[in-house]
TIPA-681146 format. One record per residue: residue in three letters; y, z, x of N, C-alpha, C, O, CB in turn. Coordinates in steps of 0.02 Angstrom, whole numbers, plus 50000, padded with zeros to 5 digits. Atoms other than C-alpha are relative to their C-alpha. Glycine has a CB too. Layout:
// TIPA-681146
ALAYZXYZXYZXYZXYZX ...
//
This chain:
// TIPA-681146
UNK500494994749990496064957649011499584998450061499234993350054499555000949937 UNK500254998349942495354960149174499105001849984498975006949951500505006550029 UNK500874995050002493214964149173499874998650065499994993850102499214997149942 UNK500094997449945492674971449298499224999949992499095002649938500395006650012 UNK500794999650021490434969349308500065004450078500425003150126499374991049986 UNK500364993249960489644985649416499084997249993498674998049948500215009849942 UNK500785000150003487914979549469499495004350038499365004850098499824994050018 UNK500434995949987486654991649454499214999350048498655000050025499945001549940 UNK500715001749973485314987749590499645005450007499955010650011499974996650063 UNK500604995850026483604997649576499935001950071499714997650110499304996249956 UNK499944992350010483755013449660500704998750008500804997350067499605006050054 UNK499284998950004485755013049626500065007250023499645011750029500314998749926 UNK499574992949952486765027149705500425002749931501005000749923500744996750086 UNK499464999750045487435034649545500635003850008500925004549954499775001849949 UNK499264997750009489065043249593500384992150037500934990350014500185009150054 UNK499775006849984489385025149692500174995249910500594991249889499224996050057 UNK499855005650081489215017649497500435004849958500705002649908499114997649939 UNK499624995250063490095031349403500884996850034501284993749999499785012450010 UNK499525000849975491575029249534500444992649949500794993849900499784999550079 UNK499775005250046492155011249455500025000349919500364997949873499594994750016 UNK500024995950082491725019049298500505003849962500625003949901499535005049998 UNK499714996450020492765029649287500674997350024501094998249980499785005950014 UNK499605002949983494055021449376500424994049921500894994749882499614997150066 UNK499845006350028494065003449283499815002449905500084999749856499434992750045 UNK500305003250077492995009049109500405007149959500265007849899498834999449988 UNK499934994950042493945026449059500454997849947500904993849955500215005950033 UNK499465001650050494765025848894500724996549998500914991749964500115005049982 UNK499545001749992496445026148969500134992550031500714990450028500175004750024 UNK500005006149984496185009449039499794994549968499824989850008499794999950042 UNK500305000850048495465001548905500584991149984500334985649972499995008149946 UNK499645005450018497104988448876500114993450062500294987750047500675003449976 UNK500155003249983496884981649052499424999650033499404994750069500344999150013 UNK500655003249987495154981549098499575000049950499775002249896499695002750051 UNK500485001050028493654978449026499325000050042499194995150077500134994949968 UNK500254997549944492234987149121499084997749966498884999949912500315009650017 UNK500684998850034490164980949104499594999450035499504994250067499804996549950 UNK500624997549964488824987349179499344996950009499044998249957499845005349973 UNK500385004850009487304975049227499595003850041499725008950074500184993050012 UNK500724999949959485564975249301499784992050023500104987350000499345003549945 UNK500305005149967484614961249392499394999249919499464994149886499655002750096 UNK500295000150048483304964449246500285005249947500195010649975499405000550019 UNK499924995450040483934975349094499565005449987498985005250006500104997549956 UNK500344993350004483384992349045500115005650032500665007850049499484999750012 UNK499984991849966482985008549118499934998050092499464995550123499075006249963 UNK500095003149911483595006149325500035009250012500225014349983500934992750054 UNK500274992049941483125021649441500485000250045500674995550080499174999650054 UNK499435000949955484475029249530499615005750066499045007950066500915002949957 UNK500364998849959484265037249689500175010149998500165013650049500184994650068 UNK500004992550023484515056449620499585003449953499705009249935500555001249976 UNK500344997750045483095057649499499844999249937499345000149902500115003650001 UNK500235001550088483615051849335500134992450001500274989750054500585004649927 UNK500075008450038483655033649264500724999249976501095004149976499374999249919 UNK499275002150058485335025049163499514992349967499114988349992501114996850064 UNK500135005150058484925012949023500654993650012501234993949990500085004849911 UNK499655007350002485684994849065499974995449967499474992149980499944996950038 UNK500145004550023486064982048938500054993850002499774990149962500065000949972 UNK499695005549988486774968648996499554996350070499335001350097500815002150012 UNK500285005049968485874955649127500684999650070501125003150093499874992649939 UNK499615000149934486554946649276500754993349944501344991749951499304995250097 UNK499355004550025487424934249150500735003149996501234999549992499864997649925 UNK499404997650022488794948149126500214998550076500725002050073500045008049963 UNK499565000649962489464943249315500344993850008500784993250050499795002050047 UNK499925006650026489624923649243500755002449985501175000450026499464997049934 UNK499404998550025491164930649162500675004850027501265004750007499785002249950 UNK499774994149985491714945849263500624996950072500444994250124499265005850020 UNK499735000549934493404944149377499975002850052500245000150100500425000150000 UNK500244994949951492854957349486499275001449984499085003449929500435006749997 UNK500674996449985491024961049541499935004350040500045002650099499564996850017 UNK500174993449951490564979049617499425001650024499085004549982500135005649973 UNK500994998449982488794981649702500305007950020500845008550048499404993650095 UNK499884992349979488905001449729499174998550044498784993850051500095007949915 UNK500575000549938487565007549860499215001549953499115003649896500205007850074 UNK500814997950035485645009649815499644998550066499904994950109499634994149922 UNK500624997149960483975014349929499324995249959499374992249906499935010349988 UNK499835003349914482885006850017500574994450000500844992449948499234995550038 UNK499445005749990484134993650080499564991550027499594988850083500645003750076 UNK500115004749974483204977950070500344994749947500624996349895499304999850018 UNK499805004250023483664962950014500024998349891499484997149863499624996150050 UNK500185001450045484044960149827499464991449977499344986450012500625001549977 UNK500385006349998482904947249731500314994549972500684995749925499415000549969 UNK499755007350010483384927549716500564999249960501104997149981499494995649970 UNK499645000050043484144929249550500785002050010501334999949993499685003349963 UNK499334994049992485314941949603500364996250048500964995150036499815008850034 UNK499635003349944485774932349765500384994149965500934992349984499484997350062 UNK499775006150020486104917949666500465000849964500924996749966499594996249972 UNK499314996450059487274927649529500535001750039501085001750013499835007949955 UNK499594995549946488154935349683500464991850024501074991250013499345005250082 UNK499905005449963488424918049765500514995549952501054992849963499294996850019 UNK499325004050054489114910049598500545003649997501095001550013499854998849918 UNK499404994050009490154924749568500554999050037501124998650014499795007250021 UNK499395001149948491104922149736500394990949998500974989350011499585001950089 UNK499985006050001491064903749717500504999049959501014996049975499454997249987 UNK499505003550046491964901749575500695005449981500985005849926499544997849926 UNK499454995750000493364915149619500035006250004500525009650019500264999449960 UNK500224992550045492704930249567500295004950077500255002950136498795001349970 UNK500114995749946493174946049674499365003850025498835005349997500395004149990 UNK500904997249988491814953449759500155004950036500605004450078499354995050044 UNK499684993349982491894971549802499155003649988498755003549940500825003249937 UNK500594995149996490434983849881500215005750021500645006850064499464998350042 UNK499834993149989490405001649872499195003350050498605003150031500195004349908 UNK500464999649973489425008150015499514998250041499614996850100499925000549981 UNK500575004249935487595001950085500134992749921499924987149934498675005850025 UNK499735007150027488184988249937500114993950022499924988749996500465000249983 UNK499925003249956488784979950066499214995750019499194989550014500315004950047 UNK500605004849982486884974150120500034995549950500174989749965499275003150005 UNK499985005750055486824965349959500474994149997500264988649981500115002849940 UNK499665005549995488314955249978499904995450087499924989550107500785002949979 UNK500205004649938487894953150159499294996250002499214993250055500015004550062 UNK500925001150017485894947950111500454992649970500184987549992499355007449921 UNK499795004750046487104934549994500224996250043500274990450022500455001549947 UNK499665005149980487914926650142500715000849992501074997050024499784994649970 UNK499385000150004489614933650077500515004050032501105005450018500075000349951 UNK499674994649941489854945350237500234994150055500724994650091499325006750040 UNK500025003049932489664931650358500604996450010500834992749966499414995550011 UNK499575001749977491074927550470500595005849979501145003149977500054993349983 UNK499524995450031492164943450406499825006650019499275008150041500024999549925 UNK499854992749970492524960750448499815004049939500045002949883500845001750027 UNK500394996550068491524972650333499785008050007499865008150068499234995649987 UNK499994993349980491154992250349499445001649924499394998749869500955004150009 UNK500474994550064489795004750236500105004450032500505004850078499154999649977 UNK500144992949968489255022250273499905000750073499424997650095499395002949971 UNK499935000549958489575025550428499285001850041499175000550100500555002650005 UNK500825000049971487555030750449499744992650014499344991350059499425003649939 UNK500405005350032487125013950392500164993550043499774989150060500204999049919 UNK499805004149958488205004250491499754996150055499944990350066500315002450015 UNK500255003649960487135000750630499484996949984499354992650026499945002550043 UNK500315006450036485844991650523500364995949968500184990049969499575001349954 UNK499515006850028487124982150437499924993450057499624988150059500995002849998 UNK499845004149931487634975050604499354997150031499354991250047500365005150059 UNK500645002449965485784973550679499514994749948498994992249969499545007450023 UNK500215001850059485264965550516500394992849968500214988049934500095006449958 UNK499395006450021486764953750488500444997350055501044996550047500595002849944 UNK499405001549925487534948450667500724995249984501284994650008499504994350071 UNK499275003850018488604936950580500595002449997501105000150023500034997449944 UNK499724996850018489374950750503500475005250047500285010050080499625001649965 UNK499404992149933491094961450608499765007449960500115009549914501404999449986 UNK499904995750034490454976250554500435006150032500465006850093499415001149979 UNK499454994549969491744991950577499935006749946500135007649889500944996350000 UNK500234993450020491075009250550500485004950011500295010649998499405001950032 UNK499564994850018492555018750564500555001249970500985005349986500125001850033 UNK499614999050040493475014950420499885001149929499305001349908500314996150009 UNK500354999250066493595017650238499834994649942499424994649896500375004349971 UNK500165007250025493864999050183500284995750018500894995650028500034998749944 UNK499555006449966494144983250244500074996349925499794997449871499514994350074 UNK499695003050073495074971250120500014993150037500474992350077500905003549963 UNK499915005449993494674953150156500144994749954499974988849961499644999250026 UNK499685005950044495464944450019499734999149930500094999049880499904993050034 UNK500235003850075494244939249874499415002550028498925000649995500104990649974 UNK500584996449999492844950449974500245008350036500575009050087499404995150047 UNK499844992349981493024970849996499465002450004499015000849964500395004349956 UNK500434994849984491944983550071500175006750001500675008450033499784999050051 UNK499764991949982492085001950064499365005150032498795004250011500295004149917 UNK500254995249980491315017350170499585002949939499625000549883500485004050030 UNK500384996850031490135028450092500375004149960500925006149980499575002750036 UNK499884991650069490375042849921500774995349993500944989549980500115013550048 UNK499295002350031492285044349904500604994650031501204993950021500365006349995 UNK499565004549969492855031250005499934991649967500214986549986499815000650082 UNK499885003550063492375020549849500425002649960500674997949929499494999149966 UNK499314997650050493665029449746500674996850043501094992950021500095010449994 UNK499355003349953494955025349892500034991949968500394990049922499784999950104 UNK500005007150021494465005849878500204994749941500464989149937499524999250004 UNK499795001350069494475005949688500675001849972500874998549924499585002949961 UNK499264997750011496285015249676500454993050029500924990849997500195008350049 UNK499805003849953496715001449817500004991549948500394986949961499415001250075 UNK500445008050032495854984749688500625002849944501014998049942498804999049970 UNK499484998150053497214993949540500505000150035501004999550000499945006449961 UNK499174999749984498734994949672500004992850002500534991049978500345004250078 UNK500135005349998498264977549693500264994949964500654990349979499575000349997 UNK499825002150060498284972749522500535001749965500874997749932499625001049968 UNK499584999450059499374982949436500715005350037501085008449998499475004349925 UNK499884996849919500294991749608500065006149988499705008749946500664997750045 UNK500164994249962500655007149668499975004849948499495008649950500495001850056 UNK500104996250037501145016749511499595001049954499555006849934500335000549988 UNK500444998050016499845014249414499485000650028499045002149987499974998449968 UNK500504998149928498665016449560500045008550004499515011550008500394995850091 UNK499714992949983499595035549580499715001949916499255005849901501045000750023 UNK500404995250093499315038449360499375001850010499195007449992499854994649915 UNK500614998050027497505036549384499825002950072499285005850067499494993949963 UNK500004994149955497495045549545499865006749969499355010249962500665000550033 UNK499704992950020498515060049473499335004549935499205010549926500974997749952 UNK500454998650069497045058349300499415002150058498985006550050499794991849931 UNK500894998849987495635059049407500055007250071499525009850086499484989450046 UNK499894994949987496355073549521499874999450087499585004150113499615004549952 UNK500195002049952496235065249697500724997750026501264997849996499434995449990 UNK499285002149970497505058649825500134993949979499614990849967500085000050076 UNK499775004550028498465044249764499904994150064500004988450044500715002049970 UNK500005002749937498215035949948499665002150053499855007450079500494999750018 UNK500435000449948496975034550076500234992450036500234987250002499205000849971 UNK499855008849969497485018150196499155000050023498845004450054500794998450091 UNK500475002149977495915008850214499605001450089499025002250108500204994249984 UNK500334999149918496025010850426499935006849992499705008650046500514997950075 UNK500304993449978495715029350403499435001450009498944999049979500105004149969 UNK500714998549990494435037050474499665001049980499835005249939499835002550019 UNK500504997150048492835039450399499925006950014499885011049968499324996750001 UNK500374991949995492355056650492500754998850056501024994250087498835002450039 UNK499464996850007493765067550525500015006650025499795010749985500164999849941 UNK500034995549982493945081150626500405006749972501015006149966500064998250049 UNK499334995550052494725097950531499885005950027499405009450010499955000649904 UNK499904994649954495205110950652500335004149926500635002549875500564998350081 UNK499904994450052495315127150561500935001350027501155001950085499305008450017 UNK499484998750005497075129850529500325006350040500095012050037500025000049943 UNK499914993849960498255139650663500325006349941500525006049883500594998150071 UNK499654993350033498865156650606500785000249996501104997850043499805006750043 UNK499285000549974500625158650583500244991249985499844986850000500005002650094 UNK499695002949981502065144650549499594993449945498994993049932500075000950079 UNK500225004450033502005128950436499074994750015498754993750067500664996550009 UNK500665003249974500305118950426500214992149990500664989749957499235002649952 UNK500205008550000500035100850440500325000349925500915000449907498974996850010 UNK500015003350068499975097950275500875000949955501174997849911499285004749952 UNK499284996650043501695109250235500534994650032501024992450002500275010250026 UNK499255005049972502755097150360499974991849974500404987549966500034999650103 UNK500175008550040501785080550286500465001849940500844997149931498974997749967 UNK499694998050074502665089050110500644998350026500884992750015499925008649964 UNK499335000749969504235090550199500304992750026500884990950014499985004650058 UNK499835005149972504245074450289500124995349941500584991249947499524998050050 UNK500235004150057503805065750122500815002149950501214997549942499055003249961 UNK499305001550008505465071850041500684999250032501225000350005500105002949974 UNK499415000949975506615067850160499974992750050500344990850095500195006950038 UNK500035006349962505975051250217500634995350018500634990250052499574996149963 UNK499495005549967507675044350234500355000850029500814997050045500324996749976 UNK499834999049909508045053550377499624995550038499164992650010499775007850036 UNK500145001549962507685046250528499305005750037499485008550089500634998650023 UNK500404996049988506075057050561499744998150059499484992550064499615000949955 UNK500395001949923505445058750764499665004850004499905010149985500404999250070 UNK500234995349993504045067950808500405005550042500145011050035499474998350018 UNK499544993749992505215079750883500215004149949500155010249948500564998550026 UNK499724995150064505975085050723499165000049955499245001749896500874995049939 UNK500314997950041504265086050649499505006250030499335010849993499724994449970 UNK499984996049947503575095750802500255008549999499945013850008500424996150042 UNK499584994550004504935108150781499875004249915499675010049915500844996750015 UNK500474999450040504435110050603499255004750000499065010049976499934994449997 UNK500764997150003502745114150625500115006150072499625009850078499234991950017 UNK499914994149926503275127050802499684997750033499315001550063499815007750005 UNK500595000249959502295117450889500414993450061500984991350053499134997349945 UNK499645004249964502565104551047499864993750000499264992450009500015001750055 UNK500115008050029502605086451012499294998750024498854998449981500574993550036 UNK500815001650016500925082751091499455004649953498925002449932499665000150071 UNK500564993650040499985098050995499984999649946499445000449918500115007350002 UNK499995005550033500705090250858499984995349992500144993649935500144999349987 UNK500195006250011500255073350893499275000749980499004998449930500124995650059 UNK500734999950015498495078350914499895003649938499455000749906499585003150055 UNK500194997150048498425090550769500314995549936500634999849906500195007150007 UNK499675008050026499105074050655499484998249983499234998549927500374994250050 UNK500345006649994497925062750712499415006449946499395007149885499764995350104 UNK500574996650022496375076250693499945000749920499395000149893500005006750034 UNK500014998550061496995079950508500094992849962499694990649920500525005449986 UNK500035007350056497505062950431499614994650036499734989450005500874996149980 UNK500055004949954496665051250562500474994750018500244990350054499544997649986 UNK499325003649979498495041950582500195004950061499955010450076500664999849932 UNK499514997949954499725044650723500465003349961500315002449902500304994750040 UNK499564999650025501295053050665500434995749960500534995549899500165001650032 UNK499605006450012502345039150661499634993149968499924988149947500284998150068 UNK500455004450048500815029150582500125001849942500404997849904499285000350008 UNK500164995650054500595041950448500934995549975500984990449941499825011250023 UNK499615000350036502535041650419500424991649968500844990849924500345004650032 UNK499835005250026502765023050408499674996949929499964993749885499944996250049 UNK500445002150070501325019850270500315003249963500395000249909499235001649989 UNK499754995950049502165032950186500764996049972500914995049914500105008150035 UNK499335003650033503915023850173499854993949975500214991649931500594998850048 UNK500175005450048503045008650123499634999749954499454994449928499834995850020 UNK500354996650059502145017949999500764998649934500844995049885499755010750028 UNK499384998850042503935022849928500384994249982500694993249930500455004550034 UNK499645005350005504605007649960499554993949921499804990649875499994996750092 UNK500435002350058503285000049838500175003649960500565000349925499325000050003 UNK499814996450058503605012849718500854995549987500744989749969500015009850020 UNK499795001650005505295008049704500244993550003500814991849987500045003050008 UNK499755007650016505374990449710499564999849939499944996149908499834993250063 UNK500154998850054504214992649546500435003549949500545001149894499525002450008 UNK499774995850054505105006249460500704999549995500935003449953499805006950007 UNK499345001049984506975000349509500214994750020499954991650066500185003450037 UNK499665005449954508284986949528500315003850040500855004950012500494994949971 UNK499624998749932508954994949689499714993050050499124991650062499745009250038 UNK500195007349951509294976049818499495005850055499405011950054500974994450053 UNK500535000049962508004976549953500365003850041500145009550038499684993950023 UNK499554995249942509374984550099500005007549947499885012649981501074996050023 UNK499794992650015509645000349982499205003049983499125009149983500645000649924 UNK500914999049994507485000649961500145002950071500205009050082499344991449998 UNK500194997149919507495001550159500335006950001500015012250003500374994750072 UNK499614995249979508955012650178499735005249963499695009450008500714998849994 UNK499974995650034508425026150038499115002550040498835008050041500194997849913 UNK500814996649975506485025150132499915002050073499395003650100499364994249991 UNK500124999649942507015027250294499784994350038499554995450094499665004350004 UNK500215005249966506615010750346500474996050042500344992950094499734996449959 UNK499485001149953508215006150404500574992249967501114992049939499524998550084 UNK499725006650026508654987150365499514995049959498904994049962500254996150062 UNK500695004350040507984974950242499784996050045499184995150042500134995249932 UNK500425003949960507644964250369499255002050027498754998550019500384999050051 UNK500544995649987506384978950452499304999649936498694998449938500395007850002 UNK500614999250094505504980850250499704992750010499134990450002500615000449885 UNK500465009850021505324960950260499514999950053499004996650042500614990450015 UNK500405000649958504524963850422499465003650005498935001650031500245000150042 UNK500544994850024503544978450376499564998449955498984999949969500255005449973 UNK500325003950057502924969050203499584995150037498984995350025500554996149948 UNK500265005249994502494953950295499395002950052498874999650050500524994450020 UNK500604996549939501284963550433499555004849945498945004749949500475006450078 UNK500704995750043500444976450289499804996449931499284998549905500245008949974 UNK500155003250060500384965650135499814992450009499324990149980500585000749955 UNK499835009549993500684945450185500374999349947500284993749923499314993749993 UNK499565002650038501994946350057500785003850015500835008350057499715000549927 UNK499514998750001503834949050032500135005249954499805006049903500274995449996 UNK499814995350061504904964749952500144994649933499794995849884500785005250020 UNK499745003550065505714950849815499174998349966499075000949911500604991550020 UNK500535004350029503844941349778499665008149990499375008149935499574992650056 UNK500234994850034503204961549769500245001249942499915001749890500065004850028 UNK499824997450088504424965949632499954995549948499934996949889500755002449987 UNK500155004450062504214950349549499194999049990499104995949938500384992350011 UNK500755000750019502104950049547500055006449962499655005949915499364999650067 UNK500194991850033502304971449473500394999549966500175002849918500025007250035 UNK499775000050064503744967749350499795002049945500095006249912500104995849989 UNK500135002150069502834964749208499635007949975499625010949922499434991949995 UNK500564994150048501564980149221500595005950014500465010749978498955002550045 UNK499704996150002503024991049271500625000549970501035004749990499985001050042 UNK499575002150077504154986449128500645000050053501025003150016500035007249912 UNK499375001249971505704984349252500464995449991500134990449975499944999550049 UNK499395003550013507264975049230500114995950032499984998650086500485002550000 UNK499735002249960507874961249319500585002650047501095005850034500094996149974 UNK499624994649949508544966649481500154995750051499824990550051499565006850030 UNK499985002749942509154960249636499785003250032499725009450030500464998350022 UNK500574998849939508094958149792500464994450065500234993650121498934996249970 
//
C-alpha cells in the first residue's frame, strides 16, 4: 500500500488539494493507495477561496507517507520550522516529494529545490527564481520530474503530474483508467507548454485534432508531415505551425510520444518480443524503442515490462 500525505498549508489552494484527492484517495483506488491529508497544526486550515477544510492529522502523518504533495497556498512565504523540518526528513529518508503549483516555494524554502530544475505557475515563476537562485527554475512547462523531487505548473497541470506519479507506479494503463474516470486526457508530456496559443479553428477540411485521431490509429505507418499535411489540406509548414500552436509539440514530437505511449501500453498489456512492439508502433526496430526508452525513461522495453507485470496481470513474454 502506497500513502500518499497532501499537506495542507494555511491559505491552501483547494482545487490544488482536491486534485491528489481525487486522484490517489477516490474509492476506486483504495487497494493501492492510501491517501492522508495533514496540516502543520491540526484543525480548521483556510483555503484561499473562502471556506475552511477540517484537518486531522499533524505533520507526523508525512513520517510514514511514501509520497508527500505540498499543493499551492497564498501569501507565498516561507512555511514555519516544523514544517521545514517534516519536509526535510520526508526527503531524507526516501520519501517522494511532489509540489503542485506555488508548492513549489515550500519545498524550495526546504532546500529541496536547490541545484534542480523546478517550474510553478507560470505568474509565479519569477519570484520562485528571484527568491531561490539556486533553484533552475522553468516557466514554460507543466512538470519537471527530477527523480525523488517533482514540480508541477499551476490548476490542471497538477492533474497532469499526478496521472504522470500513477504511470510511474502502476504505468500507463492504469494512468489512462483514472484518466478515462475523471474525464480528462490520459496524457499531457510534462515539456508542454503551459500557455498555449488556440487559433480559432479554420473553416472547411479536417481539424487538428481530427488528423491527431487519424494519426493515432494508424501509427504503424510510417507517418511524415507530408502525409499529415495532406490530411488536414493544408501545406506542411501551416501545418507545422498549426501543430505546434494546438498541442505545443512539433509534429514529429507529438507523433513520437505518442508511439511510446503505445509502445508502453503494450509492453504492459502483451507478450508481443520488443521488434514486433516497435514494428506494430511505428517505431521501426527494437533497437530504435531501446533507444527511444533509454532517452525518455532511463530504462529499457524488457526492465519496463518486467517493473508493470505484476499491476498489469500479464504473462510471461519475451522481450
Amino acid at each position: 500500500m502506497h500513502v500518499v500525505a497532501v499537506l495542507a498549508l494555511p491559505s491552501v489552494v483547494a482545487f490544488d488539494l482536491a486534485i491528489p484527492a481525487q486522484v490517489f484517495g477516490h474509492v476506486d483506488e483504495r487497494d493501492h493507495y492510501r491517501l492522508a491529508v495533514c496540516a502543520p497544526v491540526p484543525g480548521d486550515v483556510p483555503t484561499t477561496t473562502g471556506f475552511g477544510i477540517r484537518v486531522d492529522d499533524g505533520l507526523a502523518a508525512l513520517a510514514g507517507a511514501d509520497t508527500v504533495i505540498v499543493p499551492g497556498y497564498r501569501p507565498l512565504d516561507p512555511p514555519d520550522a516544523a514544517t521545514i523540518d517534516a519536509l526535510r526528513a520526508a526527503a531524507d529518508r526516501g520519501a517522494r516529494v511532489v509540489s503542485i503549483c506555488t508548492g513549489a516555494f515550500a519545498l524550495a524554502a526546504a532546500g529541496l529545490l536547490d541545484g534542480r530544475r523546478a517550474t510553478t505557475h507560470w505568474r509565479d515563476a519569477p519570484a520562485l527564481a528571484r527568491r531561490f537562485p539556486g533553484v533552475e527554475v522553468d516557466p514554460d512547462v507543466l512538470y519537471v520530474d527530477e527523480g525523488r523531487v517533482l514540480t508541477s505548473a499551476g490548476v490542471a497541470a497538477g492533474l497532469d503530474l499526478c496521472l504522470h506519479l500513477v504511470r510511474a507506479d502502476r504505468g500507463e494503463a492504469e494512468a489512462t483508467r483514472i484518466a478515462r474516470r475523471m474525464v480528462v486526457a490520459p496524457h499531457r508530456g510534462g515539456g508542454q507548454a503551459q500557455f498555449l496559443q488556440r487559433p480559432v479553428p479554420r473553416s472547411g477540411g479536417p481539424t487538428i485534432a481530427a488528423v491527431a485521431e487519424w494519426a493515432l490509429r494508424h501509427l504503424d505507418r510510417r507517418l511524415t508531415v507530408a502525409d499529415l499535411a495532406r490530411r488536414a489540406g493544408l501545406a506542411p509548414r501551416s501545418l507545422a505551425r498549426r501543430w505546434v500552436a494546438e498541442t505545443g509539440h512539433t509534429p514529429l514530437q507529438w507523433l513520437t510520444e505518442q508511439r511510446l505511449l503505445e509502445a508502453r501500453r503494450l509492453l504492459e498489456s502483451t507478450d508481443l518480443p520488443v521488434a514486433a512492439v516497435a514494428h506494430r508502433t511505428g517505431i521501426g526496430s527494437a533497437a530504435h524503442l531501446r533507444a527511444l526508452f533509454a532517452r525518455e525513461t532511463t530504462t529499457t522495453p524488457s526492465a519496463y515490462r518486467a517493473a508493470h507485470r505484476g499491476v498489469s496481470g500479464v504473462s510471461a513474454g519475451r522481450s
